[in-house]
C-alpha positions as CSV (number, residue, x, y, z in Angstrom):
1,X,-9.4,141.0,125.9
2,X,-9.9,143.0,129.2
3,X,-10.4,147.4,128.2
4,X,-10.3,148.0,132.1
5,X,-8.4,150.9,132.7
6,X,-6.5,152.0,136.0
7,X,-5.5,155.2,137.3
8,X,-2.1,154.4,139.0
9,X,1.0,156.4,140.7
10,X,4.3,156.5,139.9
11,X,5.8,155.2,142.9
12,X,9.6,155.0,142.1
13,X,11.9,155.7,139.0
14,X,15.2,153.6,138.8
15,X,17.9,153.5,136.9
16,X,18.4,149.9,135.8
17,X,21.3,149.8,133.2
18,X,22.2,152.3,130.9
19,X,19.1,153.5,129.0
20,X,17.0,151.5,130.7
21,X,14.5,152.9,133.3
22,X,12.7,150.8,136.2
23,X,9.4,152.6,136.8
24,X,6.9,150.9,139.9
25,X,3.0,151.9,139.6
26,X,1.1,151.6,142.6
27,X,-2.9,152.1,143.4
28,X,-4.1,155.8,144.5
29,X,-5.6,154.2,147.4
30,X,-3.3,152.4,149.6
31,X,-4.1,148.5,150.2
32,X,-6.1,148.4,147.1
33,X,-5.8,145.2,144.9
34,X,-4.3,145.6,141.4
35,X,-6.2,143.0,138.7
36,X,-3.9,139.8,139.5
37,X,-1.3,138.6,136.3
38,X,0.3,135.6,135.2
39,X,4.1,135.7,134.3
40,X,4.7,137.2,130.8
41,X,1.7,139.3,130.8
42,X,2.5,143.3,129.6
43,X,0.2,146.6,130.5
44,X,-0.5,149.3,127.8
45,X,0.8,153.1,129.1
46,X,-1.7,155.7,127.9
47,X,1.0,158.6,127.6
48,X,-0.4,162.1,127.9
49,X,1.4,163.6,125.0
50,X,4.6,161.7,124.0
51,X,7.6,163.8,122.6
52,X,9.7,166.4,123.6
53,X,10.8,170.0,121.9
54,X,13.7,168.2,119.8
55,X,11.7,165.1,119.3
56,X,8.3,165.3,118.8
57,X,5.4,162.6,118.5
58,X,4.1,161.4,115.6
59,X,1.5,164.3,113.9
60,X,-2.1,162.5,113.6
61,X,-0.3,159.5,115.0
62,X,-3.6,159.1,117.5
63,X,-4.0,157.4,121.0
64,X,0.2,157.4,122.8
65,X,-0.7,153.7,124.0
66,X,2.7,151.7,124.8
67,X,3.1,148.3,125.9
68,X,5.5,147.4,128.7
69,X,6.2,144.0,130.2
70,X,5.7,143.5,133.9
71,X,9.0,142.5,135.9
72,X,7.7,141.8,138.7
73,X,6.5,138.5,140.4
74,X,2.7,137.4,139.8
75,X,0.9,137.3,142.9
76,X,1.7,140.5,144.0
77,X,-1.6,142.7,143.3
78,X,-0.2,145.8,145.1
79,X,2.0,147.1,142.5
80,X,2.7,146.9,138.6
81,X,6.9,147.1,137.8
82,X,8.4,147.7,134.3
83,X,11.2,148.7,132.4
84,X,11.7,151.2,129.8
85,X,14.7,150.9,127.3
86,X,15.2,154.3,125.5
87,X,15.1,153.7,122.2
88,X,16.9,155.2,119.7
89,X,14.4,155.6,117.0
90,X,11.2,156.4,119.5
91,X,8.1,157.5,118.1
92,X,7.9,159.5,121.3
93,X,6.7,157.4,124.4
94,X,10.5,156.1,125.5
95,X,11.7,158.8,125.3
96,X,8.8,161.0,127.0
97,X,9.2,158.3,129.6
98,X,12.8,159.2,130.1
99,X,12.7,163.1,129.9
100,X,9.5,164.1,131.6
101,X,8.1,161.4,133.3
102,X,8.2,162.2,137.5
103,X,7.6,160.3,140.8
104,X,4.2,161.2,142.0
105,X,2.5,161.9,138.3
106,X,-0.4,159.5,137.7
107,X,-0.7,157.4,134.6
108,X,-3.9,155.7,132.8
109,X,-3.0,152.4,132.6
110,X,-4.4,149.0,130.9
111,X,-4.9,146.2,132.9
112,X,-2.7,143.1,132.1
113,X,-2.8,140.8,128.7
114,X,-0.4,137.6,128.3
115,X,0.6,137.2,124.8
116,X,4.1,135.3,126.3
117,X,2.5,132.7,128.7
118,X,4.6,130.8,130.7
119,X,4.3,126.7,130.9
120,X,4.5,126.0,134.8
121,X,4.3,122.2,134.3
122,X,7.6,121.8,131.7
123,X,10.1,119.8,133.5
124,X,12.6,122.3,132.5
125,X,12.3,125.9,131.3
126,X,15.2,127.5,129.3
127,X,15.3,131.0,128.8
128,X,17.1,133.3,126.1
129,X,16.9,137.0,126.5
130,X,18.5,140.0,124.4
131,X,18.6,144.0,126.4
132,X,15.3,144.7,127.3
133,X,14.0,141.2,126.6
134,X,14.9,140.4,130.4
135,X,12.1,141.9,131.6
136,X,9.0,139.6,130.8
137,X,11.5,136.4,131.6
138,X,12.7,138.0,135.0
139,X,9.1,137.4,136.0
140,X,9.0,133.7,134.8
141,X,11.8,133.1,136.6
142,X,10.5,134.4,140.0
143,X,6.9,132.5,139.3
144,X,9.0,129.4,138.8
145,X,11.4,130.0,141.3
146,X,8.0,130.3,144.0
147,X,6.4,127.1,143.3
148,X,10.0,125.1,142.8
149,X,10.0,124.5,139.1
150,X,14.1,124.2,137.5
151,X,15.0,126.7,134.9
152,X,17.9,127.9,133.3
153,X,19.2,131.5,131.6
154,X,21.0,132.5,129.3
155,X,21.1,136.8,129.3
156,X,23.1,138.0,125.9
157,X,23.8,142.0,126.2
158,X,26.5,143.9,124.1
159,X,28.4,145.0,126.8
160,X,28.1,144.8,130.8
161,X,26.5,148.3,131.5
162,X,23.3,147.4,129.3
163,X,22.2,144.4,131.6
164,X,19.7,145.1,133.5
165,X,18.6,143.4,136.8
166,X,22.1,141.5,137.0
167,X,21.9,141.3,140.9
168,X,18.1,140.5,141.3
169,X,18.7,137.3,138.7
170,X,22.4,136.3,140.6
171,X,20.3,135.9,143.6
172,X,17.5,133.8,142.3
173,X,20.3,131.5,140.3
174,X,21.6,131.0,143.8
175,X,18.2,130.3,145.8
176,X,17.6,127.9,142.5
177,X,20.9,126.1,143.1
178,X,20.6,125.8,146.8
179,X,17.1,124.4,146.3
180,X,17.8,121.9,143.8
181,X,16.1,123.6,141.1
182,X,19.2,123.9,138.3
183,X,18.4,127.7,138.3
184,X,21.9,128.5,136.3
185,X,22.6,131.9,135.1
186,X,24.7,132.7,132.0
187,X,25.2,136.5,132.0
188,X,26.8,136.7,128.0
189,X,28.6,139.3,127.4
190,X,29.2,140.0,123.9
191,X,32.2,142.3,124.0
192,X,33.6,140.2,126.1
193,X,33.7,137.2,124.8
194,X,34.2,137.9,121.3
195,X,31.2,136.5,119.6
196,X,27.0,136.4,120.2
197,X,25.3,133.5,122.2
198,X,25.6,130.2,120.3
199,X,21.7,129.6,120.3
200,X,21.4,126.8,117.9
201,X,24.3,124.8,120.2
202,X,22.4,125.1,123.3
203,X,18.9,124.1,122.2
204,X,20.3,121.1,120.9
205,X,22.0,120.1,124.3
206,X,19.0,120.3,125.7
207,X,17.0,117.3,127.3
208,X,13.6,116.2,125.5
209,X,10.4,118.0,127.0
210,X,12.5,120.9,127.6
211,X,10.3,124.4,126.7
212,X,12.5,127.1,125.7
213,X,11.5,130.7,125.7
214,X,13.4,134.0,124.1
215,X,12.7,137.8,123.5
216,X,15.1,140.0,122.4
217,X,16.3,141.6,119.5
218,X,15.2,140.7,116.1
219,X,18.8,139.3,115.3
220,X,18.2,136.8,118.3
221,X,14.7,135.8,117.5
222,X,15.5,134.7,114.3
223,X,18.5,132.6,115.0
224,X,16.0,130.9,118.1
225,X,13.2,130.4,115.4
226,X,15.9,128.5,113.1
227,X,17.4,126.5,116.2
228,X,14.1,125.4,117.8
229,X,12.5,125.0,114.1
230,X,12.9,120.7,114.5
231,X,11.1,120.9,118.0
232,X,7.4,120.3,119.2
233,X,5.6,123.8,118.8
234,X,3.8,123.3,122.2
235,X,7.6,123.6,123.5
236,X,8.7,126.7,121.8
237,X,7.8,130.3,123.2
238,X,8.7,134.2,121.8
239,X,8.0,137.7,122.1
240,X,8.9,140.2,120.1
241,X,9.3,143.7,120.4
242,X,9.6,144.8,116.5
243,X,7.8,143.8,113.7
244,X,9.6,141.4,111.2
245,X,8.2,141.5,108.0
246,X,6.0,144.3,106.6
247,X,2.3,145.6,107.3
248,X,0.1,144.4,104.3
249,X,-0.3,147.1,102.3
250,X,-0.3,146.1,98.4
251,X,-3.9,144.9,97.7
252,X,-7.4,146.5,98.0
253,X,-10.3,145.4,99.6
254,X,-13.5,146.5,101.2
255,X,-13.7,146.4,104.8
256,X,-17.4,146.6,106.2
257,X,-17.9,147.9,109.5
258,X,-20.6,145.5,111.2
259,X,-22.2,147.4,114.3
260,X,-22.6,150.8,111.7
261,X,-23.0,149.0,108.5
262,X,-20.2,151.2,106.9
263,X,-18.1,150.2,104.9
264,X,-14.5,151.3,104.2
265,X,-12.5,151.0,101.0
266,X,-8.8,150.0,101.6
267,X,-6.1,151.2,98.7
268,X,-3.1,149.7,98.0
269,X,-0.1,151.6,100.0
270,X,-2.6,152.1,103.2
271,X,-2.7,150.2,106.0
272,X,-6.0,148.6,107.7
273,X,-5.7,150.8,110.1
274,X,-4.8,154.1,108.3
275,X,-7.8,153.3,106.0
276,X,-10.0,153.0,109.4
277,X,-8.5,156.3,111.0
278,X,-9.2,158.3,107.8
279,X,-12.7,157.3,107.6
280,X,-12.9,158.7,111.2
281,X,-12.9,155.2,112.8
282,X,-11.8,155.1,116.2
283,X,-9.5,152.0,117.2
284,X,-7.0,151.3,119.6
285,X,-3.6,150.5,118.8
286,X,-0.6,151.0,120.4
287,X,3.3,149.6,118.3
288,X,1.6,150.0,114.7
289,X,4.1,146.5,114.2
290,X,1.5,143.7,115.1
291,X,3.3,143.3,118.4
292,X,0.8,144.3,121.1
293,X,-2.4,142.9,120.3
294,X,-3.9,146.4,121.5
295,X,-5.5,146.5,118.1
296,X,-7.4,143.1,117.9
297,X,-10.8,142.9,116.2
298,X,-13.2,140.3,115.9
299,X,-13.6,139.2,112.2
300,X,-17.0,138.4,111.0
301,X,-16.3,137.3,107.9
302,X,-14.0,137.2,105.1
303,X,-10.0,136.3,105.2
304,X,-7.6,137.9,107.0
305,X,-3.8,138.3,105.3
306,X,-2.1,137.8,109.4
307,X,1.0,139.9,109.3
308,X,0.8,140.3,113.0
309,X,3.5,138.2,116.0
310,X,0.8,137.8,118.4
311,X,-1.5,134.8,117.3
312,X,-0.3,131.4,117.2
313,X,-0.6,129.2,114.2
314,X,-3.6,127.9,115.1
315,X,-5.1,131.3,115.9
316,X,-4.6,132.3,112.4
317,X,-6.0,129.3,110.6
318,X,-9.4,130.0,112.6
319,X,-9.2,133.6,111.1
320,X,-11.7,135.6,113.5
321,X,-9.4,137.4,114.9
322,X,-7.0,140.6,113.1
323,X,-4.4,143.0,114.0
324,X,-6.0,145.9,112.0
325,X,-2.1,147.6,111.9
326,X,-0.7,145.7,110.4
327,X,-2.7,142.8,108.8
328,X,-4.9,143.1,105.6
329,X,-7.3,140.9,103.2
330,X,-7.0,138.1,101.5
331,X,-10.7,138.4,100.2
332,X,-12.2,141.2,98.4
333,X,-14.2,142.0,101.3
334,X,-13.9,141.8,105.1
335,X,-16.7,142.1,107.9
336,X,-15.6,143.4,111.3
337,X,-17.1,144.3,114.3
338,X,-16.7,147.3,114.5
């Protein structure tokens, strides 16, 4: 996992849909060469103080490290584009985003992970995306739509003025269809058709060898892990952006910091990495949901309890790897190195 940090510019703020912002980073030096990216990949925002004077950030809540998708298509090294939904309940960095974020301010910026790769070589790639979810799959879309691969959407918002990036994703459905590359859009409307996307009827129209994709709300991800739940894993890929089941929290264990040779006792009620930032640990973390992979650690030894969406099945099994937010023990002792 890359820690290269950029220093970038905000070169343009857009408004994209309602509560959604379209922010474009570009280099300090003109004709300098971002790091390249593959389609699904995200960047981490280092925020310089999230909050506002009605809502502010979390107290001890550390690092303001936020984890955007990138939009745009991979190739182009010259800038980084993302989208900001505001949410609701923000623990402060959508919302600083919104209210204080200018053109011209520079930002500390990770360089690019991929937890959401995309499969160039599936003979068909079928998309399902929820609000904000657009954004890592608008980029899949142009990386397949530049090297002539078929693909299909299916864009579920509650009502018209919350989809974002409507006309950019018209235009590539029509370059798709006037290249022979399927490329159909279905722009779902909920309140205007009465009812949410029928996921589970579409997956099972689909053609063998098809991968299907989705990121969304939690609501959609579910139904999607229920409708794909008969088909070949390799063929199935998902992002969320929320956490959905809980950090583990109800055992205790000893967690032994390997490059120190600390140790640090874990309570039940405490997270990992509350335990870790109370023994004056420093780690960094960004969603605190196990959604990132910001906070990934190397396990030495011991048995993780995986709570986190980020490693694959197979990932978890070889047990080397943790999300210290949210994941735990199932041993009474775990080496990290740390």
């Amino acid at each position: 996992m890359s820690t290269a940090l950029l220093t970038l510019r905000v070169r343009a703020l857009t408004w994209e849909a309602e509560g959604i912002l379209g922010i474009e980073l570009v280099p300090l030096q003109p004709n300098t060469l971002l790091p390249a990216f593959e389609a699904g990949a995200h960047i981490d925002l280092h925020l310089p103080g999230t909050g506002s004077a009605t809502h502010p950030p979390d107290a001890g809540s550390g690092p303001h490290i936020r984890s955007y998708s990138l939009l745009n298509a991979p190739g182009e090294r010259q800038r980084y584009c993302i989208a900001v939904n505001l949410d609701a309940a923000s623990r402060g960095g959508s919302r600083w985003i919104h209210e204080q974020l200018r053109c011209g301010q520079t930002l500390t910026v990770g360089a690019p992970r991929n937890n959401f790769p995309l499969n160039e070589a599936a003979p068909l790639s079928v998309f399902f995306a929820g609000g904000i979810g657009i954004t890592p799959i608008l980029g899949m879309i142009r990386r397949l739509e530049a090297i002539g691969r078929p693909w299909r959407l299916h864009y579920a918002t509650r009502s018209a003025i919350h989809a974002a990036y409507v006309s950019e994703l018209q235009a590539l459905s029509e370059a798709g269809q006037a290249g022979g590359r399927d490329g159909a859009l279905d722009l779902h409307v909920d309140a205007d058709r009465g009812r949410v996307l029928d996921i589970a009827g579409l997956i099972a129209a689909l053609p063998a060898g098809t991968h299907v994709y989705c990121c969304g709300p939690l609501g959609m991800l579910g139904a999607f892990e229920a409708a794909t739940a008969a088909l070949p894993r390799e063929q199935v890929h998902l992002e969320y952006f929320a956490a959905k089941e809980a950090a583990a929290t109800d055992g205790s264990y000893v967690v032994e910091l390997a490059r120190s040779g600390r140790t640090v006792p874990v309570q039940p009620g405490r997270t990992l990495l509350e335990s870790l930032e109370g023994a004056g640990v420093e780690v960094l973390y960004s969603c605190r949901e196990g959604i990132c992979g910001t906070c990934e650690v190397k396990v030495l030894a011991g048995t993780p309890d995986h709570r986190d969406l980020v490693l694959s099945e197979a990932e978890r099994a070889a047990n080397n790897r943790i999300m210290v937010c949210c994941s735990g023990a199932k041993t009474p002792k775990l080496v990290l190195d740390l």
